[in-house]
N, C-alpha and C positions, 0 to 999 in steps of 0.2 A: 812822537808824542804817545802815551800811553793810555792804552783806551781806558776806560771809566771801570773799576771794580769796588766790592762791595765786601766788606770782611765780616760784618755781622748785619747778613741781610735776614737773619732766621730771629732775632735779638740780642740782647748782651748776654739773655738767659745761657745762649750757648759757651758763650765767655767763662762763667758761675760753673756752669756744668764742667768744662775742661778743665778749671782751676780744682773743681773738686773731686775730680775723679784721681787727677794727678795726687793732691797731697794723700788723699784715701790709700795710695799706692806706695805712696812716700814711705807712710806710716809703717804700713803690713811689710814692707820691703825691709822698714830697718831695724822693725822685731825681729824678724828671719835673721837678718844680717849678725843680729846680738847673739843671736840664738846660737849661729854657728861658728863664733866664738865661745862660746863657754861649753861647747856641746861633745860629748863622752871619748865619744866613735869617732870615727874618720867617717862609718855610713854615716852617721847623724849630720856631721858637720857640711858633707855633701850634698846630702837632703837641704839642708836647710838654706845652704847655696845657689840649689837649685829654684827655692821660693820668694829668693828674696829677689833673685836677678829676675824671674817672671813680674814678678810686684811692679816694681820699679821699674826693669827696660820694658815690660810689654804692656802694663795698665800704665804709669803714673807718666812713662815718654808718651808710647806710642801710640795707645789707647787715648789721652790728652788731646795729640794732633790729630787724627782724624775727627774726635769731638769737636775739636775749633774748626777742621775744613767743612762742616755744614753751614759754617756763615758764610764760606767764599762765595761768589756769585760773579761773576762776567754776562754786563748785557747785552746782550747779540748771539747770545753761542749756548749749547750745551754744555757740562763741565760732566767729564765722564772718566774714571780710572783703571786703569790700565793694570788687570790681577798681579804680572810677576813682578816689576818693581815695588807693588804693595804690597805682598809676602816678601822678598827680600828685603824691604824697610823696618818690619816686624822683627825677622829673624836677625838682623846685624841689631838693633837696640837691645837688644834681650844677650845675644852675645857676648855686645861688649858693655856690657853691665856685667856681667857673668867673671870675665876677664879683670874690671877692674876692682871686685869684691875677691876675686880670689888672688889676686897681687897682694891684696893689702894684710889678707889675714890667711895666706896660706898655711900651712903646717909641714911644706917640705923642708927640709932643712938648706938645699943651696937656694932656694927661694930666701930665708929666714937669714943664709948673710950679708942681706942685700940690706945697706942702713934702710929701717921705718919710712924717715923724709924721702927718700931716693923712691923706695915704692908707691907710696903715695903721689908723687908727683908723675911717675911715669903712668901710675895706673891714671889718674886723674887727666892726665893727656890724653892719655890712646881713648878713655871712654868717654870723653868730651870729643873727640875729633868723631869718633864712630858713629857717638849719638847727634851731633852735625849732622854726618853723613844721610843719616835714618832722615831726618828731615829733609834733605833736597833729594832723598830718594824717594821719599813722599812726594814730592814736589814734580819730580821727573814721570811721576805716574800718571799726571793731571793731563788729559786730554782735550781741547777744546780749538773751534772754528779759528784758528789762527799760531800766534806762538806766545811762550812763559820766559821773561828774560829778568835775570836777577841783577841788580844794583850791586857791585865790587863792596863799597862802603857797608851796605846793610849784612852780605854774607861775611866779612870779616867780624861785625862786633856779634854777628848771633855765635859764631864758633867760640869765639873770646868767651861768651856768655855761658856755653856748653861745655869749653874747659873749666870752669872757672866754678860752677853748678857741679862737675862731676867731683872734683877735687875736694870741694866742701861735702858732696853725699858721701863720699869717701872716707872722711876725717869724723863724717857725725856716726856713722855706723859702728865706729870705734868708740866714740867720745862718749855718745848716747845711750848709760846702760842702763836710764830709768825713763818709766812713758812717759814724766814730769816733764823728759826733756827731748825725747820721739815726737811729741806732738807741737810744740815749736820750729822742729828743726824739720818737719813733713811742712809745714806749712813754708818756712823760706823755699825746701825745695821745690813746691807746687808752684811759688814765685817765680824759682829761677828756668823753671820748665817752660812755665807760660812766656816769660821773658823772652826765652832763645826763640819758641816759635813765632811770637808777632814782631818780632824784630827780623825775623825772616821773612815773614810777609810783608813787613811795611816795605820792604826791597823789591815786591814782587813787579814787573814791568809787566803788560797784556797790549798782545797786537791783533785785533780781530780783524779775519779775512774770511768774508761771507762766499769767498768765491771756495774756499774750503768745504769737502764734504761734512757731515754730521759724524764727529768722532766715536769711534765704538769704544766700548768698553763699560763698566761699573757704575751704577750713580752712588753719592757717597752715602746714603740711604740704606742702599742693599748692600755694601759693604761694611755698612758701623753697625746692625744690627745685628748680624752675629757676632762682629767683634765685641758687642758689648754683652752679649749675653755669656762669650767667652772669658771675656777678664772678670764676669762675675764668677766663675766657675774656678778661675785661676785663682779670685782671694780667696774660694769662700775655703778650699783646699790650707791653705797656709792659717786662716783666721783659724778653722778648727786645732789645727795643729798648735796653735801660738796657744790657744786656750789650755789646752792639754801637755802639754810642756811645761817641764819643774823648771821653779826658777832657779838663779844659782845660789841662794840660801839652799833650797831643797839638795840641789847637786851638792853642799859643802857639805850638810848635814849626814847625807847616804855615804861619803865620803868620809867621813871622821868614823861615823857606825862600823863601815866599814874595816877601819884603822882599830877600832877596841876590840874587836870580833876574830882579827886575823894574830895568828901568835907570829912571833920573829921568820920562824921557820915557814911561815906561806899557808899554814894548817887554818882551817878556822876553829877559833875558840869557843865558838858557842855551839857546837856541833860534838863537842870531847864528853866520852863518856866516862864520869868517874869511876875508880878501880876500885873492886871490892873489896872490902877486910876480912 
């Protein structure tokens, strides 16, 4: 039998907060995302790869679940976290968001003859299984007077959930290239986020054994306060840059300017000095 625990012993406040930090992530994640689609360079398109997969794998996953584990709570025991599997849960979410935004909109060319559908689906696997993973490697960091045993049933539908959430973040990053329609589709994601995580909790089994010593490691307290001050740091980097970045009207327009300015021959035209008489 499973001892007694407590998933929002802090209030639902913390529920509200994880829900919004995720879409907040969602959002910034799939500006970047748009961005490095339409964007000049190969650096730009990189850059802006690199902002979107912070967004999204490190605020809007990872940043989300440790927000929700301040409601965890087991009575009898300390609840204490364990550093290297909670940097390695950070670093694999942020990854494979990384992997699966640059599947989808790569610019190599044997990347590019790989049908659309076909990348999409593979990216949306592997970054659904990874971002899974991020979560029970969360989970495997949790230290407490006894043992953490997960329900078969609840870990198969939060994966389901995580593929199925990456797929769709996948397809709107493409689809989404107005905020009209970023900020609907941050908000399912922030859903489907929340979704995998307490569907991964509701699984959670707790065996409290008092005869166990007081577990070392982290309380989530001293671990989410810098993370949170880090994933402000993480958007505020991307927010500046989203503000300051042409849109692609602006990109078409420097683009045609462009196109009247340069003669057949590669010369630019607006640069030629007429010849005296």
């Amino acid at each position: 039998m499973s001892h007694e625990m407590h998933h929002f012993s802090m209030g639902m406040w913390v529920f509200f907060l994880a829900y919004a930090t995720s879409v907040v992530g969602s959002f910034v994640g799939l500006s970047c995302a748009r961005q490095a689609l339409i964007a000049p360079t190969g650096r730009g398109h990189r850059r802006w790869m690199a902002m979107a997969a912070l967004s999204v794998g490190g605020v809007a996953v990872w940043l989300m679940h440790f927000i929700g584990m301040m409601g965890f709570d087991v009575p009898g025991t300390a609840v204490r976290y364990a550093l290297g599997p909670t940097v390695f849960s950070v670093a694999l979410s942020v990854a494979a968001t990384w992997f699966g935004l640059w599947l989808v909109s790569s610019r190599a060319a044997w990347v590019n003859r790989v049908p659309s559908l076909v990348r999409l689906f593979v990216g949306g696997v592997g970054m659904g299984l990874a971002v899974s993973l991020m979560h029970y490697s969360g989970m495997w960091a949790i230290r407490i007077q006894g043992s953490l045993e997960h329900d078969t049933a609840f870990v198969v539908a939060s994966v389901a959930i995580g593929v199925v959430a990456a797929t769709v973040a996948l397809w709107l990053a493409q689809a989404a290239d107005r905020w009209t329609l970023r900020v609907p589709a941050a908000l399912l994601m922030g859903c489907a986020v929340v979704a995998l995580h307490y569907t991964g909790m509701a699984g959670v089994r707790v065996q409290v054994d008092p005869t166990v010593p007081l577990p070392a490691g982290q309380t989530v307290t001293a671990l989410l306060f810098p993370s949170f001050v880090l994933g402000i740091v993480v958007l505020t980097v991307p927010i500046a840059a989203l503000l300051l970045a042409p849109s692609r009207r602006d990109l078409a327009l420097e683009q045609e300017f462009a196109r009247w300015t340069t003669d057949d021959d590669g010369t630019d035209s607006s640069r030629t000095v007429p010849a005296r008489s």
